[in-house]
ROMIDREN-507571 format. One record per residue (C-alpha): x, y, z; residue number from 1; residue in one letter. Coordinates in pm, whole numbers, plus 50000, padded with zeros to 5 digits. Layout:
% ROMIDREN-507571
    east   north      up   seq   type
       X       Y       Z   NUM      a
...
END
This chain:
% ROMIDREN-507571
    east   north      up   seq   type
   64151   51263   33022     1      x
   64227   51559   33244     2      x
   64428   51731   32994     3      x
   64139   51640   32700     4      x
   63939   51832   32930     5      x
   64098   52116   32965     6      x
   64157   52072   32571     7      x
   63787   52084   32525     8      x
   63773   52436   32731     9      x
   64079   52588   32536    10      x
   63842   52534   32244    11      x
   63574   52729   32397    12      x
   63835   52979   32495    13      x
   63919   53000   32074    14      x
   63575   53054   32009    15      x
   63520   53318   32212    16      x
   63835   53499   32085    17      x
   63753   53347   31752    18      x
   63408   53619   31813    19      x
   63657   53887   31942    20      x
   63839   53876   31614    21      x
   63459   53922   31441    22      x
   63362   54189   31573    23      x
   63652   54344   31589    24      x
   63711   54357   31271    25      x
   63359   54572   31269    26      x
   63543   54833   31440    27      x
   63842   54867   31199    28      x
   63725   55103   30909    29      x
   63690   55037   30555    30      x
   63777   54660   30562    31      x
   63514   54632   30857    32      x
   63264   54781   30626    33      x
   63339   54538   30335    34      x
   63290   54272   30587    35      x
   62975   54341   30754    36      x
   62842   54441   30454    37      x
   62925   54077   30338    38      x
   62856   53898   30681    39      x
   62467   54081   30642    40      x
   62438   53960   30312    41      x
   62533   53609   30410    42      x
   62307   53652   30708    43      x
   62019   53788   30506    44      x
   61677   53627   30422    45      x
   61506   53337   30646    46      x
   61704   53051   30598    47      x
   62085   53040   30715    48      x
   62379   52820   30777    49      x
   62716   52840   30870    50      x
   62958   52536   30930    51      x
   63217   52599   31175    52      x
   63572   52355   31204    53      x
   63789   52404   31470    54      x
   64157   52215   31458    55      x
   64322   52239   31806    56      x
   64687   52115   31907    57      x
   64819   52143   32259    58      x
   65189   52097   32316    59      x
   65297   52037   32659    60      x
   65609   51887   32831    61      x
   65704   51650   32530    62      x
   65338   51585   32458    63      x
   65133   51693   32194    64      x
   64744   51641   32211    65      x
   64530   51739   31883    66      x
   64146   51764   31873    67      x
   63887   51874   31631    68      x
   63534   52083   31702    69      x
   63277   52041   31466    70      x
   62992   52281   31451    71      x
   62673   52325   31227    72      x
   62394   52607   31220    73      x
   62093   52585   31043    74      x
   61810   52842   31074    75      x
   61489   52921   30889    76      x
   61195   53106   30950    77      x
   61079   53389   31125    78      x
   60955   53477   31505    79      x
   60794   53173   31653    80      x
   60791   52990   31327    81      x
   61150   52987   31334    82      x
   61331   52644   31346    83      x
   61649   52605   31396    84      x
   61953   52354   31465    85      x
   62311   52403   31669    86      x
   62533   52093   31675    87      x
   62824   52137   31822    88      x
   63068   51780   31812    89      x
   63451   51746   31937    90      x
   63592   51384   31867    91      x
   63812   51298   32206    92      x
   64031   50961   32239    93      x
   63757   50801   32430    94      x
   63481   50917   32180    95      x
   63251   51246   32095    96      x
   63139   51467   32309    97      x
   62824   51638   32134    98      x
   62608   51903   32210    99      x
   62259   52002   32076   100      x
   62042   52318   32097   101      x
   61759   52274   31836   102      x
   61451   52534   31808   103      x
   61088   52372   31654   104      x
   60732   52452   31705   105      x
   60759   52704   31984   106      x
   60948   52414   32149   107      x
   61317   52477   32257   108      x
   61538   52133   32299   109      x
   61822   52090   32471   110      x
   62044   51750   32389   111      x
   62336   51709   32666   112      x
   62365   51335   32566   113      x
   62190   50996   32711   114      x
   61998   51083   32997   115      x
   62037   51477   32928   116      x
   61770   51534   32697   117      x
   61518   51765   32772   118      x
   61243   52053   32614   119      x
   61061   52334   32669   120      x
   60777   52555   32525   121      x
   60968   52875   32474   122      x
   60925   53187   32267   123      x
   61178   53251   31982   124      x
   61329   53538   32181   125      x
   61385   53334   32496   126      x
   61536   53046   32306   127      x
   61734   53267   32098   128      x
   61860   53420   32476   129      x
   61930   53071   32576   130      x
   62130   52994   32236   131      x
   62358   53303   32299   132      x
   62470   53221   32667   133      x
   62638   52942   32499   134      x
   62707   53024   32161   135      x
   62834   53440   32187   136      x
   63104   53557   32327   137      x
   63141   53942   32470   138      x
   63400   54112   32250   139      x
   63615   54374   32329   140      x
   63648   54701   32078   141      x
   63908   54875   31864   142      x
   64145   54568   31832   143      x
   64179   54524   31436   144      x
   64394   54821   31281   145      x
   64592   54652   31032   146      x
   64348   54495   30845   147      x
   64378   54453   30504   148      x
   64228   54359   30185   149      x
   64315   54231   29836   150      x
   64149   54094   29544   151      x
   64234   53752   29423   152      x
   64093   53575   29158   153      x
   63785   53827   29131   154      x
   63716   53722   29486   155      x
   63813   54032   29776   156      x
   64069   53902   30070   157      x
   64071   54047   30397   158      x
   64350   53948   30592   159      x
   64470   54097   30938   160      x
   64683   53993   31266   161      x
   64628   54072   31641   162      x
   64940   54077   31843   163      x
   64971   53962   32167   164      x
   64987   54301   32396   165      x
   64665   54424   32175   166      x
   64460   54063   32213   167      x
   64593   54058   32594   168      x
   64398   54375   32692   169      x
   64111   54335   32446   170      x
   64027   54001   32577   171      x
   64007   54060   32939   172      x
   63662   54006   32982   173      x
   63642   53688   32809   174      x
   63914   53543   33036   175      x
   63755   53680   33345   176      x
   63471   53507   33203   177      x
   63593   53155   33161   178      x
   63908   53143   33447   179      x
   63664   52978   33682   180      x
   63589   52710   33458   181      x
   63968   52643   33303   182      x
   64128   52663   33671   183      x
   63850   52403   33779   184      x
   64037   52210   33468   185      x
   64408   52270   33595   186      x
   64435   52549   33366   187      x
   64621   52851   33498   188      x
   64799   53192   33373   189      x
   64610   53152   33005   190      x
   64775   53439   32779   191      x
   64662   53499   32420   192      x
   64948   53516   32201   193      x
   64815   53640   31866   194      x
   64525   53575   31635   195      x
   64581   53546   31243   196      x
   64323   53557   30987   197      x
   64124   53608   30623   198      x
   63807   53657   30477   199      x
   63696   53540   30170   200      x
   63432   53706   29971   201      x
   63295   53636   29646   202      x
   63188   53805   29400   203      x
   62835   53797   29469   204      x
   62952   53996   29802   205      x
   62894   53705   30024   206      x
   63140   53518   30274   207      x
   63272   53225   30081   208      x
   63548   53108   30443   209      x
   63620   53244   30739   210      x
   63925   53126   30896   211      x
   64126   53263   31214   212      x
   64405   53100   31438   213      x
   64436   53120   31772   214      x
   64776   53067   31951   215      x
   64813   53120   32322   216      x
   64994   52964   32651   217      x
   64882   52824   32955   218      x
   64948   52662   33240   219      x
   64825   52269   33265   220      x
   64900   52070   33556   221      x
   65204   52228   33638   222      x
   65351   52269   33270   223      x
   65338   52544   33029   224      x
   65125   52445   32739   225      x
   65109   52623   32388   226      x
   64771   52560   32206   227      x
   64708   52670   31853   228      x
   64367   52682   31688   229      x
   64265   52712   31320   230      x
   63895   52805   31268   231      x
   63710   52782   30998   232      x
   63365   52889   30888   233      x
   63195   52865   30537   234      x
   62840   52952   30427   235      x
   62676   52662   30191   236      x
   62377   52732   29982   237      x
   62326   53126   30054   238      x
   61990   53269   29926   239      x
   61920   52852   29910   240      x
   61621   52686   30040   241      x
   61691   52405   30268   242      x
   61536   52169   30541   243      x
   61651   52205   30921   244      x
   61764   51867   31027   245      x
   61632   51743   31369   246      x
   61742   51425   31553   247      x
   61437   51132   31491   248      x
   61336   51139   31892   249      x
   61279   51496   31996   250      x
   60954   51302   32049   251      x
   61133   51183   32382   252      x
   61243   51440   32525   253      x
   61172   51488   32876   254      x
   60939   51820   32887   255      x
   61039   52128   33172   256      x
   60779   52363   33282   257      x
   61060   52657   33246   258      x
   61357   52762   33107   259      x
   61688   52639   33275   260      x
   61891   52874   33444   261      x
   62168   53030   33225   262      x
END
């Protein structure tokens, strides 16, 4: 279980850099352009989603232990009539871990599992503060430079590659961030060792996939441990109206008279 654990926090560690690679790639010219132009058009209008699959395998000493993240956005609305819906699941040998954030009627919700439920009044701006502490990571600048892009099949392919000296001083600050955490989980010395990746966009100019791997080393329990990520992000029903999907008991939830401390 110990190793699952620190598992689990390498795949917080991939979507961090996973949001390093992101924004870096705003940063990196005339393929940046073509992709924030197509990440704001994906973005655009009052109703949103994005699902999110992250594959993780961690090879250590003989053993190899895979795991999967699940994640699903929904959003719609504006201001305080926004609603929205964050599920974050990762399947583990002994069953899911699964996280909730979920945004409805000026009421923010917070679903940590049995026992862990709990909600309170909140404007959208506060929730939406509350969201990011979890959900995005600080990026570094100036990382992408060999970006490039190709059309295929009408469709426009960006594809680029972050070597490991480049990722190792871009993503200082997100290791800083998280080394309390990861050593607390017998993870030591962690060391990006490159990021891959390509964008798809159609021809509509929209983000069709995402998808990014993440390779770096680490110390676990005394052995050195590679771990390689593939992430994966795709945009269903742009420009599509949709329903948010909320659990049946939000009714339930135990109410808080503030915010939780980030």
């Amino acid at each position: 279980m110990k190793k699952c654990l620190a598992l689990l926090l390498c795949t917080v560690l991939v979507l961090s850099l996973g949001g390093f690679t992101a924004k870096e790639t705003a940063a990196a010219g005339n393929p940046a352009k073509i992709y924030r132009e197509a990440l704001d058009k994906s973005l655009q209008g009052d109703a949103v989603q994005v699902n999110t699959a992250i594959d993780t395998a961690m090879k250590a000493g003989g053993l190899t232990i895979s795991l999967r993240t699940n994640a699903t956005i929904q959003m719609k609305g504006e201001g305080d009539r926004t609603q929205f819906s964050i599920v974050i699941s990762t399947a583990l040998p002994d069953g899911e871990e699964k996280l909730g954030f979920y945004y409805k009627g000026g009421y923010l919700y917070l679903d940590g599992g049995p026992g862990a439920k709990l909600k309170v009044r909140a404007p959208m701006e506060a929730a939406g503060m509350i969201v990011n502490e979890f959900c995005t990571p600080t990026a570094p600048t100036d990382a992408l430079k060999n970006a490039t892009v190709k059309q295929v099949d009408g469709n426009t392919v960006i594809t680029y590659k972050v070597g490991a000296t480049e990722l190792q001083a871009g993503a200082g600050d997100v290791l800083a961030a998280l080394r309390d955490a990861l050593r607390e989980e017998g993870l030591t010395n962690v060391k990006p060792l490159a990021i891959t990746g390509s964008v798809t966009i159609d021809k509509d100019g929209r983000i069709a996939a995402d998808r990014a791997q993440v390779k770096f080393s680490a110390v676990v329990e005394g052995q050195t441990a590679v771990c390689t990520s593939t992430m994966t992000s795709t945009y269903p029903a742009v420009g599509e109206d949709f329903a948010v999907q909320f659990p049946a008991d939000l009714a339930s939830y135990q109410e808080m008279s503030d915010l939780p401390a980030a």
